[in-house]
C-alpha positions as CSV (number, residue, x, y, z in Angstrom):
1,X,-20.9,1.0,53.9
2,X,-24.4,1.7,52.7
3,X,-24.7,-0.1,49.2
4,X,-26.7,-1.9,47.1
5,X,-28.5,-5.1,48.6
6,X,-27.8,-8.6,47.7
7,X,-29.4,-12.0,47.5
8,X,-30.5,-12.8,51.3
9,X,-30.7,-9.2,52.0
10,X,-33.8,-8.0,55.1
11,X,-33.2,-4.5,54.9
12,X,-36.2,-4.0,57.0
13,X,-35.0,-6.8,59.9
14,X,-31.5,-7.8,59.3
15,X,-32.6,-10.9,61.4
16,X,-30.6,-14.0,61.8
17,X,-31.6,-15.4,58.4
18,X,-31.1,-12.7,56.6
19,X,-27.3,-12.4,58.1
20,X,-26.6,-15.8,57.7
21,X,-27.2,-16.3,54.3
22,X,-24.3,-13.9,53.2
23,X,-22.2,-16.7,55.2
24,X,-21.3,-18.6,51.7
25,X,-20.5,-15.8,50.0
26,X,-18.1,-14.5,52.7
27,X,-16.6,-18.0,53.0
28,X,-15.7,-17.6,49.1
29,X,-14.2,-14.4,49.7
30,X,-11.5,-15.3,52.5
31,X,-10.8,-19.0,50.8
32,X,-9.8,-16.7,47.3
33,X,-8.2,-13.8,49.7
34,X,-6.8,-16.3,52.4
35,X,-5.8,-19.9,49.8
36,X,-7.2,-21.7,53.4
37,X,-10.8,-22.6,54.1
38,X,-10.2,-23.0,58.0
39,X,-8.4,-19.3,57.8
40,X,-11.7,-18.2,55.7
41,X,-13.7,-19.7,58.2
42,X,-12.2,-17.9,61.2
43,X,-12.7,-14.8,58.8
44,X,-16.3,-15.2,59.0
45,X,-17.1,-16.1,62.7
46,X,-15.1,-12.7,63.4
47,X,-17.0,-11.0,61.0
48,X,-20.3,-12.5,62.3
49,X,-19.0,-11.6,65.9
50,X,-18.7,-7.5,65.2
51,X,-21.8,-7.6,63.6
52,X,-23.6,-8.8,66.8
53,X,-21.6,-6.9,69.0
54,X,-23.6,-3.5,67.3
55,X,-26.8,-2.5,69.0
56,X,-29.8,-3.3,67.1
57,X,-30.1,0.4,66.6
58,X,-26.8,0.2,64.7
59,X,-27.8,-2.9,62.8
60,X,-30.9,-1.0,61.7
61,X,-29.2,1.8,60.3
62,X,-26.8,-0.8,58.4
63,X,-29.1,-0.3,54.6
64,X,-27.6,-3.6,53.2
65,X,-26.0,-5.8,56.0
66,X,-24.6,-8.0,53.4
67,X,-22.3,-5.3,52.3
68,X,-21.6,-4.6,55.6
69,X,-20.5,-8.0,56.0
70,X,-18.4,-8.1,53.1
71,X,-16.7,-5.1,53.6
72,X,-15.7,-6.1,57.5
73,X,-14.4,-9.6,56.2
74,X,-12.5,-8.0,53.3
75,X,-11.0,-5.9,56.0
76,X,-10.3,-8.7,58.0
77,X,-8.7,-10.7,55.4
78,X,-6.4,-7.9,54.4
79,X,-5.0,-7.7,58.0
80,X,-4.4,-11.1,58.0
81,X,-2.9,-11.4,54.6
82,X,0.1,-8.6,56.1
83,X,0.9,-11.1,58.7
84,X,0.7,-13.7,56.6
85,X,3.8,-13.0,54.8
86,X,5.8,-12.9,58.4
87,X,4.6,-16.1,59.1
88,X,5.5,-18.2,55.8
89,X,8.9,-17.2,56.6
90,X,9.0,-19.8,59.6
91,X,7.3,-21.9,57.8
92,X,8.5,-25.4,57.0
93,X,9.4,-25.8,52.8
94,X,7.4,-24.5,50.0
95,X,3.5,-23.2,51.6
96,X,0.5,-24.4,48.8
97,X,-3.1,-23.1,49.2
98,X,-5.2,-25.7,51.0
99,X,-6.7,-27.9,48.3
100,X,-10.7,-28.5,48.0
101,X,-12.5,-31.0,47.1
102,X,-16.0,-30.3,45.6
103,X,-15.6,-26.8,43.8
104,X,-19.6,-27.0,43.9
105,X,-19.7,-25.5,47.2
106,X,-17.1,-23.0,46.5
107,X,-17.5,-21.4,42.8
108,X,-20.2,-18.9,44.2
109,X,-19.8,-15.0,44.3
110,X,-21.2,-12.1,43.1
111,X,-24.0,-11.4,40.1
112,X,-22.2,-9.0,37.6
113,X,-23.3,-5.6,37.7
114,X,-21.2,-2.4,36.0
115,X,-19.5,-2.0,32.8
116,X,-16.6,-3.2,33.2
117,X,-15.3,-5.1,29.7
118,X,-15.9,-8.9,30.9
119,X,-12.9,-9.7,28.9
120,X,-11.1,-7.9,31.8
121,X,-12.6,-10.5,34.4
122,X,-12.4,-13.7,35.1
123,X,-15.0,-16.6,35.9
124,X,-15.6,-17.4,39.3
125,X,-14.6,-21.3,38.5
126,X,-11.0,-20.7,37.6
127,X,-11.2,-18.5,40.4
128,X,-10.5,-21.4,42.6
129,X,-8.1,-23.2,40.5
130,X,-4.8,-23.9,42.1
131,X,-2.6,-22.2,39.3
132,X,-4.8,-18.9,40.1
133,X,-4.6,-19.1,44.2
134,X,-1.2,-20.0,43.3
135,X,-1.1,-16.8,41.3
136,X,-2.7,-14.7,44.1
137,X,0.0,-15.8,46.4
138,X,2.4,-13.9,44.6
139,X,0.7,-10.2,45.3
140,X,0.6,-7.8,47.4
141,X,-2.3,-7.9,50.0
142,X,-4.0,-4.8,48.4
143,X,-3.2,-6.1,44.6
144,X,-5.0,-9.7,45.8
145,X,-8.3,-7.7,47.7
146,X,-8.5,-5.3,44.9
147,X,-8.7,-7.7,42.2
148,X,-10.6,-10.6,44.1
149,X,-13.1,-8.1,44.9
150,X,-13.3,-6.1,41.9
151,X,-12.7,-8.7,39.0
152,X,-13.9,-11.8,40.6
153,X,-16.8,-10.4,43.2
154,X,-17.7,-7.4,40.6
155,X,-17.6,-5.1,43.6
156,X,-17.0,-1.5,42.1
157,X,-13.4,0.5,42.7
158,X,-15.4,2.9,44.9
159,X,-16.4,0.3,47.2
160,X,-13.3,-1.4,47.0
161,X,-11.3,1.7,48.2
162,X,-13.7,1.7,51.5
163,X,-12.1,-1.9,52.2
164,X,-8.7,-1.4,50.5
165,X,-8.4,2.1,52.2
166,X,-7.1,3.7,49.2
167,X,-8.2,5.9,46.7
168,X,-10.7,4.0,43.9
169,X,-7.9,5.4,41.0
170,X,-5.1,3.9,43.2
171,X,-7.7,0.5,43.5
172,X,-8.0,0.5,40.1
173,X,-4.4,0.6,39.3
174,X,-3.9,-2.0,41.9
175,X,-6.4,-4.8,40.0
176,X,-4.9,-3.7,36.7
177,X,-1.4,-5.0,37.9
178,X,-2.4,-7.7,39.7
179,X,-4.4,-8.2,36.3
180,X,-1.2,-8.5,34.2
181,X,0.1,-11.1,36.3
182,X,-2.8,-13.4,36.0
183,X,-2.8,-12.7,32.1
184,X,1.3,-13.0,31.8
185,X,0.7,-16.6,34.4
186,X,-2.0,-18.1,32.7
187,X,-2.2,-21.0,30.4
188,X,-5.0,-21.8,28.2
189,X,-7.3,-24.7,29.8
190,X,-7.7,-27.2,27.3
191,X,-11.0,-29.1,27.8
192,X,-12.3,-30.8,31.3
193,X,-11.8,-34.2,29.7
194,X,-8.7,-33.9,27.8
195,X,-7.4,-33.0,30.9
196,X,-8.6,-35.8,32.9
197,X,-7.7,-37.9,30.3
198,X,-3.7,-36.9,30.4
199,X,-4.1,-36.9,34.8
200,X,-5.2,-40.8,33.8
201,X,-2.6,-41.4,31.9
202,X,-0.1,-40.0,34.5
203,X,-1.4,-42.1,37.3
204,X,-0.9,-45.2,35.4
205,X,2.7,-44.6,34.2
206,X,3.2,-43.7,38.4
207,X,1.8,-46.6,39.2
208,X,4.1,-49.0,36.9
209,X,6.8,-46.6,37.6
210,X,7.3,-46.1,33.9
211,X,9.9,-43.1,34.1
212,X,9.6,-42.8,30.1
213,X,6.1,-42.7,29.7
214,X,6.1,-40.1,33.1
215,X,8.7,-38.0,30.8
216,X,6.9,-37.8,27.7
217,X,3.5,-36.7,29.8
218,X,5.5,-33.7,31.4
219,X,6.7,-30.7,29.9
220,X,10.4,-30.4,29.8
221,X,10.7,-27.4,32.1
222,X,7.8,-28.8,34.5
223,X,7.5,-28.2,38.1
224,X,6.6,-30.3,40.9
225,X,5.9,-28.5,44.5
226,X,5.5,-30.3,47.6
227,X,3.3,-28.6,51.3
228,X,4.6,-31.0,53.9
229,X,4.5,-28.1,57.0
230,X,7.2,-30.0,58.8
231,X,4.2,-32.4,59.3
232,X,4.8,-34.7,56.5
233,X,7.9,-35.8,54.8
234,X,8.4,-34.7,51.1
235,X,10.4,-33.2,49.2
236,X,11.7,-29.1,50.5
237,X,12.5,-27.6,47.2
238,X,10.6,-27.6,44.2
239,X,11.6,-30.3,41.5
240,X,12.6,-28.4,37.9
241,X,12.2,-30.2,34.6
242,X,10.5,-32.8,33.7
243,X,12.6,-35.9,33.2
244,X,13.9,-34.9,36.8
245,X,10.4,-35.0,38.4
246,X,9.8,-38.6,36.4
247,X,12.2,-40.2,38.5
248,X,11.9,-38.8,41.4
249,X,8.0,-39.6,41.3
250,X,8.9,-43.2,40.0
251,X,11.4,-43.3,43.1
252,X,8.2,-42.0,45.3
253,X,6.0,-45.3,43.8
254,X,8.7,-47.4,44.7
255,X,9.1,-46.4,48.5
256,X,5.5,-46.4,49.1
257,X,4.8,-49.4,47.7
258,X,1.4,-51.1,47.7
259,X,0.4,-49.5,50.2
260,X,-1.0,-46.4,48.2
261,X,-4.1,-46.0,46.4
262,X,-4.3,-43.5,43.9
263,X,-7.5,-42.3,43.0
264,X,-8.7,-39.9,40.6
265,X,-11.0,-36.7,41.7
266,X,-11.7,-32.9,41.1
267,X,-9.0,-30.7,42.8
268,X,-10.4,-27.0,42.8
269,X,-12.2,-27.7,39.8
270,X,-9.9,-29.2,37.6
271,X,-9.0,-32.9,37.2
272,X,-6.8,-34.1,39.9
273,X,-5.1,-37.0,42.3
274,X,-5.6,-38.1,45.2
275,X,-2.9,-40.7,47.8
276,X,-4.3,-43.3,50.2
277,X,-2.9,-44.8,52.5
278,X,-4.7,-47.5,55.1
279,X,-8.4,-46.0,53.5
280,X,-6.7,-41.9,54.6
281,X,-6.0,-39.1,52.0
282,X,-2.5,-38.5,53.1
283,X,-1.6,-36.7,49.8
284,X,-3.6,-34.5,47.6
285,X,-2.4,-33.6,43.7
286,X,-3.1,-30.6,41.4
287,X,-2.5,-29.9,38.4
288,X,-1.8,-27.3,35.6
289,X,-1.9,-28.5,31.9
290,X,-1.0,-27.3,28.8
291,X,-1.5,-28.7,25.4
292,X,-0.9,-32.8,26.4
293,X,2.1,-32.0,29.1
294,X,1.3,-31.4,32.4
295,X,3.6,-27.9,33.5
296,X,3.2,-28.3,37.2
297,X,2.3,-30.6,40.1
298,X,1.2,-29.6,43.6
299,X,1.5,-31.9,45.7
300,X,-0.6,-31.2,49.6
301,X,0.4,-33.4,52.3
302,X,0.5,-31.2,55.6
303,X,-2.3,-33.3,57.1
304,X,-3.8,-29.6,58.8
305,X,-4.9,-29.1,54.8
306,X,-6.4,-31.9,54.1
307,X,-9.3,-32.1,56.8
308,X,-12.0,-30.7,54.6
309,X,-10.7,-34.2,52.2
310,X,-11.8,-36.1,55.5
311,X,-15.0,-35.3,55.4
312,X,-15.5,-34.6,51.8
């Protein structure tokens, strides 16, 4: 792939700076491709491994290594998003993208360039909200590279056919479905601090187990999904409606007692919770919000997604 250059681009010596400054960028493509930052991370040392396993003749002949790179990791990640769907069906209750915890490090991508109507795009925050990975889950691995790269990383359809390997018309079509699920999924964001404000709110009814005040903050036909992995206990099956989830998240206050801390915290960019337990992040909460109700609840407690919280 022989396109444009980008930011940390050395056409003339793709030396080891030059290369290694693409490594955010690729890191934000798998996490949005992959919904896991230690999957997104393999992603890149493989892709970091076939470009040194070229000849530096080869290398030289690359005209923008940074393409290169994002073309061999979007290749990667489609690979691994086929196999992905064999493995979630061994996998232990409902499967949630891995949480993150500053979206500072991750709401980076590509500069728009093209015509497309930016009304057909989104921005690269929501990008990394849980409802949207959530979203992504939901598509077929070509819909989810097509539309990651095109609408989020502004990567045109021809380039995106060299990945996808598929025509750019058939590309096209594939981010325009992909397209109408985001559009038919997505709920207006009220404002950062509304939202925090009704996430506040929340946390104080669950801490005074306050089922009535939990019901009136949730939308009747809310959801609440749990990630345990078979690693953590929680609940298997997601919890419809909202007076339902009230009590059972009252009945989760009472059983763990004071021994949990809740704390308040951005979760992929939007206002969030977070469960400790002995000073440890054992439980990690996102939410969507519409209007003053919250509509669903993620709840993260397989312990293998909550490292980067460890460190964080």
């Amino acid at each position: 792939m022989t396109t444009r250059g980008e930011p940390g681009d050395d056409q003339s010596d793709p030396g080891l700076g030059a290369i290694m400054s693409e490594r955010r960028r690729l890191i934000n493509l798998g996490y949005r491709l992959l919904g896991s930052l230690a999957d997104a991370e393999d992603v890149v040392q493989e892709t970091y491994a076939r470009w040194y396993a070229l000849s530096e003749r080869e290398q030289r002949a690359i005209e923008s290594p940074g393409a290169w790179l994002m073309t061999v990791a979007g290749r990667i990640c489609l690979t691994l998003l086929g196999s992905a769907r064999a493995r979630r069906e061994t996998y232990v209750g409902a499967w949630i993208p891995e949480p993150l915890p500053d979206p500072t490090e991750w709401i980076s991508g590509r500069s728009g360039v093209g015509g497309t109507d930016p009304a057909d795009r989104v921005t690269l925050d929501e990008s990394v909200t849980m409802a949207f990975l959530v979203v992504l889950d939901a598509m077929t691995p070509a819909e989810r590279v097509a539309f990651v790269l095109h609408d989020v990383f502004r990567y045109p359809f021809g380039e995106v056919a060299e990945i996808v390997g598929r025509t750019p018309a058939a590309c096209r079509q594939l981010a325009s479905s992909a397209r109408r699920r985001i559009r038919s999924a997505r709920t207006p964001a009220g404002p950062s601090a509304g939202q925090a404000g009704i996430v506040r709110q929340f946390r104080t009814a669950w801490e005074a187990k306050d089922i009535d005040a939990l019901i009136s903050l949730l939308d009747p036909d809310a959801t609440a999904t749990a990630d345990g992995g078979g690693l953590a206990v929680t609940h298997l099956d997601p919890i419809v409606g909202g007076e339902r989830i009230a009590r059972a998240y009252a009945e989760i206050a009472r059983l763990w007692g004071g021994r949990t801390t809740f704390l308040e915290c951005a979760v992929n960019g939007r206002p969030g919770l977070v469960a400790q337990q002995d000073g440890t992040i054992v439980t990690v909460f996102a939410f969507e919000i519409a209007g003053d109700r919250i509509r669903y609840i993620w709840a993260v407690r397989n312990p293998e997604k909550l490292r980067p919280w460890h460190s964080s």
